[in-house]
N, C-alpha and C positions, 0 to 999 in steps of 0.2 A: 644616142648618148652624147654628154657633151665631152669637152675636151677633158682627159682627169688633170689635176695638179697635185701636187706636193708628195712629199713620198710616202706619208701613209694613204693617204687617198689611193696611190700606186700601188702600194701593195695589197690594202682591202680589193682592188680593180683587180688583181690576179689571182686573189684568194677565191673571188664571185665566181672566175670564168674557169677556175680551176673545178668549182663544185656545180660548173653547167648553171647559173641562175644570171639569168641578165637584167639585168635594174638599170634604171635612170639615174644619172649621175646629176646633181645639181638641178633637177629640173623635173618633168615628168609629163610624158606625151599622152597619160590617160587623165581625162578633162576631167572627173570629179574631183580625182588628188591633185589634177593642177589648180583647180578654181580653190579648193578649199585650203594651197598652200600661200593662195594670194594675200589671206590675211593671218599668217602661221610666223612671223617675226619673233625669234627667241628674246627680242627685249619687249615681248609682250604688249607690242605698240600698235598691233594691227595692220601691220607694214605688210607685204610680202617677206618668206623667208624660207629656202629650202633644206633639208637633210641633204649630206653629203649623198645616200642611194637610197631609192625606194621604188616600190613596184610591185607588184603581184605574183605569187605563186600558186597556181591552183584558185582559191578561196581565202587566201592569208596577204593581207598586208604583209608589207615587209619593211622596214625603216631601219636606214644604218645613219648616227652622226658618229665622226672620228678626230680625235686630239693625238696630236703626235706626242702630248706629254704624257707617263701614264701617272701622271701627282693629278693630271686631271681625268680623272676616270667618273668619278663620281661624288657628290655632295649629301649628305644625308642627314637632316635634322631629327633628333630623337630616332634614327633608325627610317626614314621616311623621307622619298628620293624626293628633292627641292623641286616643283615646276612652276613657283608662283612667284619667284623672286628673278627681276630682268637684269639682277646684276651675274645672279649664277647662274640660269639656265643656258647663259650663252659659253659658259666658261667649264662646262665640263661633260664627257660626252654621252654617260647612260642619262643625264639629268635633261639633255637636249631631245637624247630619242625617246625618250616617253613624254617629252612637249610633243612632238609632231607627230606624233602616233596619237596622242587624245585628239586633237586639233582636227588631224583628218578621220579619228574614226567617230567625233562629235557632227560632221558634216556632209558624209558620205552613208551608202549603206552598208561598207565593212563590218563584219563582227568580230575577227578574229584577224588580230596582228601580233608576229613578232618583230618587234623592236632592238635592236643592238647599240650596246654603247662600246665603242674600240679605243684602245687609245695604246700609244709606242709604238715601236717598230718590229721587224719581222722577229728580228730575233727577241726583244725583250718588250712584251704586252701583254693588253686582258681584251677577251672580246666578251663580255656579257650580255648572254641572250634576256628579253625581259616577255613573257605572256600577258596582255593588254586585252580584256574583253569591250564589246560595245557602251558599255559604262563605264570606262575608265580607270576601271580597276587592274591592277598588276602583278604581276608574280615575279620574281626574278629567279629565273632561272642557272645551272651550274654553266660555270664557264665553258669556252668550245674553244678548238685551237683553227676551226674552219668552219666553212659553212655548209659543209656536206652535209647534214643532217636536212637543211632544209629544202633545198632540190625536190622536183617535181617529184622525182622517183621515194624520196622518203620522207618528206615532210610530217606524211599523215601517221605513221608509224612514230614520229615525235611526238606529234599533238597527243595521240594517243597514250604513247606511256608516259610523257613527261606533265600534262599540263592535266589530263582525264586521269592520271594513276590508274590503266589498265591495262593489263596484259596485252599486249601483243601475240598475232598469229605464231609469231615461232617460239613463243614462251608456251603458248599452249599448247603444242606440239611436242614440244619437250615435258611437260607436265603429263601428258596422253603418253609419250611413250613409255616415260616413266613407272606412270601406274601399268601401262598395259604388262612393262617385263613384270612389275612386282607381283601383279595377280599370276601371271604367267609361272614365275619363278615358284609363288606359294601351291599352284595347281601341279605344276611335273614335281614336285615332293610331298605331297598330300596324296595324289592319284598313284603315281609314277616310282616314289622312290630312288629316284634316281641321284646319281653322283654327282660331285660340282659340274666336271670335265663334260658327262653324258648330256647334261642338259643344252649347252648351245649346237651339239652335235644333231640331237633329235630336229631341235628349231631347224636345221639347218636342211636337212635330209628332208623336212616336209617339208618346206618353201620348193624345195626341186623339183619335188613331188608336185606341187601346185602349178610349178610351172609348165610341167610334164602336161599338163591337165588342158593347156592351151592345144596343145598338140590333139586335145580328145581322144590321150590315152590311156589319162587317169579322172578319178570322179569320184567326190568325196562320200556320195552315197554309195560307192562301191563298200565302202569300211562298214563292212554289216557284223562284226563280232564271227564271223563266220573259224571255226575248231580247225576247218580242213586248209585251207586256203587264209588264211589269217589275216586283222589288216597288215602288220607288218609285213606278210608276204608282196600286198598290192603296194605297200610304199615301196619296200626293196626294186618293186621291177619299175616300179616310176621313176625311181631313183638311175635306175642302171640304163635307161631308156633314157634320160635326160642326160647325162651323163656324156653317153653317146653320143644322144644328138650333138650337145655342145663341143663334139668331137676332142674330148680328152683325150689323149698320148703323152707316153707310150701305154702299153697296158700295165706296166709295171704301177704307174702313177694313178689309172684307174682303178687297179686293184687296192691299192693303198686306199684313196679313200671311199672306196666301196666297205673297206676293212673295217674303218672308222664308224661309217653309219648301223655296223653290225646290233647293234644294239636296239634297234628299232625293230627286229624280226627276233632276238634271241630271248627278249625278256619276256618272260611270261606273263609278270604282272602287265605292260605296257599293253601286251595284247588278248586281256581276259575283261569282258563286261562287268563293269564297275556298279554295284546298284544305287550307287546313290548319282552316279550319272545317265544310267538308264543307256547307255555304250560304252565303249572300250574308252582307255585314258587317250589311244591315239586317236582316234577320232573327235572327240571330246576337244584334243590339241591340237588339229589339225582344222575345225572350225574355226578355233579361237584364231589361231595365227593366220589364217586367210582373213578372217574380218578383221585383226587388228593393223598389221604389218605388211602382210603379202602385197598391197592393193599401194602402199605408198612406196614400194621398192621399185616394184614392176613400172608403174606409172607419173612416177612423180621426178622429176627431171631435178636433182639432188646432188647435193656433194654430203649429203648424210649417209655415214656409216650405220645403217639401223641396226645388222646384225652385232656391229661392235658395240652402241649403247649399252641391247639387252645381253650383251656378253658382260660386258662391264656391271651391268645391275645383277646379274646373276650372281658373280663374284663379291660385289659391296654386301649382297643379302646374306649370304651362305659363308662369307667367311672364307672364302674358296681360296684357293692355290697360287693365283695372278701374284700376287703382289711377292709370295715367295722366291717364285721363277723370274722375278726380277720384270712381271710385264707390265705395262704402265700404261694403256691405252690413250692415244691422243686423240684429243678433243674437234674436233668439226672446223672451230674459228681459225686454229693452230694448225692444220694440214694444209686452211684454205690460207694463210696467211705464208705458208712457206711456198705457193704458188707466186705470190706478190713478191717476194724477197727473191727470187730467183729468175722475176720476169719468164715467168713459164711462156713458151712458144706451142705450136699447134707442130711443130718439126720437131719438138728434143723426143729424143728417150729417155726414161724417165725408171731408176733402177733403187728400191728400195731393200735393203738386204737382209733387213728384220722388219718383216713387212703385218705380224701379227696376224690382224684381222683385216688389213687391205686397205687401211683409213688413208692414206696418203696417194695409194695410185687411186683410189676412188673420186678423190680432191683432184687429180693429176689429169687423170680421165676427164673430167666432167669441165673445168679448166679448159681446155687442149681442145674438147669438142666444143665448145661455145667459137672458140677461132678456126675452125674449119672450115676450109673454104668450100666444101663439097664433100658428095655421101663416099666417094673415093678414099680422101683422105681422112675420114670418120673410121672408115673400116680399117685404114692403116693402123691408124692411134690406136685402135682396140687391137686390132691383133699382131703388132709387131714391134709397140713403142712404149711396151709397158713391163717393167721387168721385176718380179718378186720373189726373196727367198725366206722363207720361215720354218725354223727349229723346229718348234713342238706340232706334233701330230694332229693335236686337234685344233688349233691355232692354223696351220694347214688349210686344213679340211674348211674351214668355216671362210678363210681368206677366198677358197678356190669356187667358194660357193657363192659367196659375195659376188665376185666377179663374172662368173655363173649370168648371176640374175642382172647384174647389171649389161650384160651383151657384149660376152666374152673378154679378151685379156686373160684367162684364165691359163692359157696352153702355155706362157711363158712363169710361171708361181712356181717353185720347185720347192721339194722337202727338205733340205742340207743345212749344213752346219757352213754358215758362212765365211767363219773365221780361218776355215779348215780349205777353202778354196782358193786357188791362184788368182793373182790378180790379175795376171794376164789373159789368163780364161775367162775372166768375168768381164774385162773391156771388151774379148772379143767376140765373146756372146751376145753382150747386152748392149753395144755402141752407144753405152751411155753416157747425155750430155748433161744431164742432172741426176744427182742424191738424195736421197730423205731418208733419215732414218730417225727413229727412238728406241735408241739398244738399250739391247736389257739391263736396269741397273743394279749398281750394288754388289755384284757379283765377281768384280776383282779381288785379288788380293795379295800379298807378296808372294803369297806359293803359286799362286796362278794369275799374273799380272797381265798374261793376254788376253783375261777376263776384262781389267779396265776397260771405260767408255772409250776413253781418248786413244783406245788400241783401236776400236770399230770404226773410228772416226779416220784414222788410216789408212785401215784396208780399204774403208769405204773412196778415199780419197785417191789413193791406190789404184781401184778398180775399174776409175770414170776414166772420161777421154780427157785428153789434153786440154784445157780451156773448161770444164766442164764446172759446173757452179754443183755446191754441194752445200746442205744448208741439214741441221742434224740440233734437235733436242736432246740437252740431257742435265743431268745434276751442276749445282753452281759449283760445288767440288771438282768437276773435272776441268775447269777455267782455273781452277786453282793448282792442280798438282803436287800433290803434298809428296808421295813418295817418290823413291829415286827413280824406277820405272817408267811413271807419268813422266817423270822432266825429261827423260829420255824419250819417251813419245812427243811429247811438244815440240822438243828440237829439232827430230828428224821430220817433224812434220813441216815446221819453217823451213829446213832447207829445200823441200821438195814443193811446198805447196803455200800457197798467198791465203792467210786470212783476210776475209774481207770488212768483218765487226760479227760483233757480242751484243746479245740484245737481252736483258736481265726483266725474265718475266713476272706477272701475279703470281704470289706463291701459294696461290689457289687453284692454278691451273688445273692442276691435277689434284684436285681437290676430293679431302679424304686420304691421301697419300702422303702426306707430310714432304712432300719434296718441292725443293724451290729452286726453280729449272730457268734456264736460261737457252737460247735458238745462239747455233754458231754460222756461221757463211763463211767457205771457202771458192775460192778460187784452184782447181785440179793442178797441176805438174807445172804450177810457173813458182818457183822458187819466192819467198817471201823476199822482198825488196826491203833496205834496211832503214831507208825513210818512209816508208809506206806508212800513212795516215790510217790508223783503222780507228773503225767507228766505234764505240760503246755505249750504247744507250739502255736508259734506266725506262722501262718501259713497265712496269709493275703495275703503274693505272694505267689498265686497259680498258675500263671500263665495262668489264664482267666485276659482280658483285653474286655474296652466295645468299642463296636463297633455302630458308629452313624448308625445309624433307625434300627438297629438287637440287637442290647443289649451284652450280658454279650456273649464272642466267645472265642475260646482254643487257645493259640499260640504254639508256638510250644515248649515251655517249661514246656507243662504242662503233659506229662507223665513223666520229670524228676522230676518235684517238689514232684510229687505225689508220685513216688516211694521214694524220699527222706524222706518224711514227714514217708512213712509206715516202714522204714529201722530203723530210729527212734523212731517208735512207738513200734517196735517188739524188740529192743535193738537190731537191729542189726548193728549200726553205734550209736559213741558219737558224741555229737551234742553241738555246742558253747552255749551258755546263752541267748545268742539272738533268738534263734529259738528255744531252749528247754532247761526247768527251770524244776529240780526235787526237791521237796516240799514235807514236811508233812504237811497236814492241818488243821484247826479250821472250825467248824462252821461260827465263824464272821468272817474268812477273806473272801476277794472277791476272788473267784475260778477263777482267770485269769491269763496270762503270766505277763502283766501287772503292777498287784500287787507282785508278787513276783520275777521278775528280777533284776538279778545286772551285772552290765560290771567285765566278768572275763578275760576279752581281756589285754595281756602285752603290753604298748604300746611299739612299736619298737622306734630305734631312729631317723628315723625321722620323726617319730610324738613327739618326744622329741625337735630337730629342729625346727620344723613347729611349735610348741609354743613358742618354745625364742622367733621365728623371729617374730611372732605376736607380742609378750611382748616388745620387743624391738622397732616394729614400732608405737605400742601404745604410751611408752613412747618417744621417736622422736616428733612425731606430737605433745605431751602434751607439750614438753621442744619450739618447735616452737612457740605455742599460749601463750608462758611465764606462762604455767601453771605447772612449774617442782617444785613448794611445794606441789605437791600430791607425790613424791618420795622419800621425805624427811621424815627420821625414827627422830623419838620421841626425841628431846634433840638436833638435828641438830641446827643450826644457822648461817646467814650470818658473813664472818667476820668483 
């Protein structure tokens, strides 16, 4: 590569090797793009002339020109980006890279090029990706704030959804599990009858079962409808036999959720042949959930919560109890993305104290074991660096089961009321260096204010070790603090403990839920410093969009947002006002992007234009309806 120059050139060079793709800078060492840039001159003179980068990825062209102005971004006559005029293709930079992406894909065998025209600087610019096929046809694509999207590693997964309009592998994944819980959910109440709560319990008790089955001490053609011996009977002992094996303690804790899966041996309906199934419902459900589920839990190396999904679809179908009890189940992107905000290490412990259905140490887990140096410290992380407490019983049970199948971590999940625990006990239990939590919301109130978020947010804070990063979802309301109790948790929380930033998410997230949540980050027992800079960032485009009868889905902007948002978090990119506000704070102010933005944007001139020309046609139309005595300054008069 050759020397780079100027400062955008320098910063497009850091953004490339930031997202892994290495390109030729002014030049190019592969002989068909260098022969065919010999006659590629933007004053269309047949001169030589190179793009600022270009090179290959995979099977993709790739062509970057960049203007450090961004008034020079692009030129477009009738809507239709100029390449045929040598006075402007040289002067603006999407109108330059779709010249030398025709040029070389007119003269080479490429067929497919992304193109980018950049232009500003780090902090204030547009980078527009353009799709260029072997006829020279274009597409222009949504802005990207990096180039991660086109990296070896995802390129194709762009092309795919961006430029083909097709689903993606994990859109279809999530479309598959979807229907699976929805047929799942209409089958346990069609067969089964069973109650909102009963249903992820059974799901949950037969996967153990299945697993049990590896052992060759369960087997689904055991469940023969059999009067004496019931299948319920043979789930229970697979159940208590898996159990076991997974070395559950004390007994007290295996009884409990032995207590829970009762329902799978007591109900009669569950365990009487069905004739329009030709066997019992548990069996019948216990196929189903081996070939749907079981097979991607066991084997598929995931930070997916699957039993939480079909818990979550359970509840969106049935109307169920979740959203009452204050549960809000977090999303997949969102467990894995407070891994990245907290720099998870393969050394932290990792203590989550409303831990639901396990989504977080799942993410935590899977995380932690990717940086493992060795099967030593794999088995640490599972069994001593994962710390979980959950309220509700069967929230419980499905958490312990989860963890279960995922290869232990289970022996540290306890049944308690968290808020009801010392905090001293729980540092010294859990030697926890990180937090996650999504407490229950909604369920403050003046008469019981140690229900508030910002109370959990506390203890949770409270309970870590000194230095320990703690990073916590919940309502944009609790950023805010309206009653006297919250402001009294705010404060005591600055004098003991460092916020570190506010990240103000989609308010989709939690989509179907009507809540519009925001991620906090703290820093454990070091007192809030009173110049301390904290971050606030307006992260709402995340680049999840909702998708009718599937919900909340990834497009393909969402590993660029995401890596933008953490380039920004880590300082390693400035970021305009609009997406990131650095603040010292008060107790009373509201901890959001929100409350403390201001437009630091210069306005160019013609947005200086585009206002005359308003102001001018404003007053036109006033002076036409003979209402031109609103223009008239003080002392005027007719003569």
């Amino acid at each position: 590569m050759a020397r780079v120059e100027g400062s955008t050139d320098l910063w497009v060079d850091h953004l490339l090797n930031d997202s892994k793709i290495d390109l030729d800078y002014q030049s190019s060492h592969i002989k068909n793009i260098d022969d065919a840039l010999h006659t590629a001159s933007k004053k269309l003179n047949g001169k030589s002339g190179y793009p600022e980068y270009v090179g290959v990825v995979k099977d993709y062209l790739l062509v970057i020109e960049d203007k450090a102005d961004i008034s020079n971004h692009v030129y477009t006559d009738h809507d239709v980006i100029t390449t045929d005029d040598p006075m402007v293709v040289p002067k603006y930079a999407l109108n330059g890279a779709l010249h030398y992406a025709r040029h070389i894909l007119e003269r080479t065998s490429y067929k497919k090029c992304f193109a980018f025209g950049v232009s500003g600087n780090e902090k204030l610019h547009k980078i527009t990706p353009m799709f260029i096929n072997e006829r020279g046809d274009y597409d222009v694509l949504p802005d990207v704030e990096s180039f991660i999207s086109f990296n070896e590693k995802n390129i194709d997964e762009y092309y795919q959804k961006e430029v083909l309009h097709e689903d993606t592998n994990e859109e279809k994944t999530t479309a598959d599990i979807l229907k699976d819980a929805a047929q799942l959910h209409e089958d346990l109440r069609t067969y089964g009858q069973l109650k909102d709560v009963d249903k992820p319990l059974v799901v949950s008790g037969i996967l153990l079962a299945l697993r049990e089955g590896e052992a060759r001490n369960f087997s689904i053609d055991s469940l023969t409808g059999d009067t004496v011996t019931t299948d319920g009977d043979k789930l229970m002992d697979a159940i208590k036999s898996n159990l076991r094996r997974s070395n559950v303690q004390p007994q007290t804790k295996l009884d409990k959720l032995l207590s829970q899966f009762s329902i799978i041996k007591d109900s009669a309906k569950l365990n009487t042949k069905d004739a329009r199934l030709g066997m019992t419902p548990l069996r019948y459900y216990t196929e189903f959930i081996n070939r749907t589920i079981y097979q991607d839990i066991r084997y598929t190396n995931s930070a997916e919560d699957y039993l939480g999904r079909f818990y979550g679809e359970f509840m969106s179908y049935s109307g169920g109890d979740g959203q009452s009890l204050g549960i809000i189940l977090t999303p997949k992107h969102i467990t894995e993305l407070f891994c990245d905000l907290v720099d998870l290490k393969s050394t932290d412990h990792v203590f989550d104290p409303t831990c639901g259905t396990a989504g977080f140490l799942i993410a935590a887990m899977h995380n932690m074991l990717k940086q493992a140096s060795g099967e030593q410290q794999r088995r640490d992380i599972r069994r001593n660096q994962l710390y979980g407490i959950e309220l509700q019983d069967y929230m419980f049970t499905i958490a312990t089961t989860n963890m279960i199948l995922r290869g232990d971590g289970k022996s540290n999940l306890k049944n308690e009321d968290f808020l009801q625990q010392p905090a001293t006990k729980l540092q010294t239990e859990t030697m926890a260096t990180v937090g996650m939590m999504n407490p229950p919301y909604s369920q403050g109130s003046k008469k019981d204010p140690e229900q508030y978020e910002i109370n959990f947010i506390k203890h949770l804070l409270d309970s870590v070790l000194p230095d320990g990063r703690v990073a916590v979802i919940v309502p944009q309301s609790t950023m805010v603090g309206k009653s006297k109790a919250e402001k009294q948790y705010k404060e005591a929380i600055l004098k003991e403990h460092t916020l570190e930033g506010v990240i103000t998410c989609n308010p989709n997230t939690f989509y179907g839920v009507g809540t519009n949540p925001v991620i906090a980050v703290f820093t454990a027992h070091v007192p809030h410093p009173a110049d301390k800079q904290v971050k606030f960032i307006d992260f709402r485009d995340d680049g999840y969009e909702v998708s009718p009868h599937i919900g909340l889905i990834a497009t393909s902007r969402v590993k660029d947002r995401k890596q933008y948002l953490l380039d920004v978090w880590h300082d390693n990119v400035e970021a305009p006002t609009k997406f990131c506000v650095k603040s010292t704070v008060k107790p009373t102010d509201e901890w959001l992007h929100s409350f403390y933005y201001f437009n630091d944007e210069v306005p160019s001139e013609s947005d200086f234009d585009k206002s005359i020309g308003n102001y001018l046609d404003f007053e036109f139309s006033m002076v036409m309806a003979g209402r031109d005595y609103l223009f008239k300054k003080d002392g005027d008069h007719d003569a």
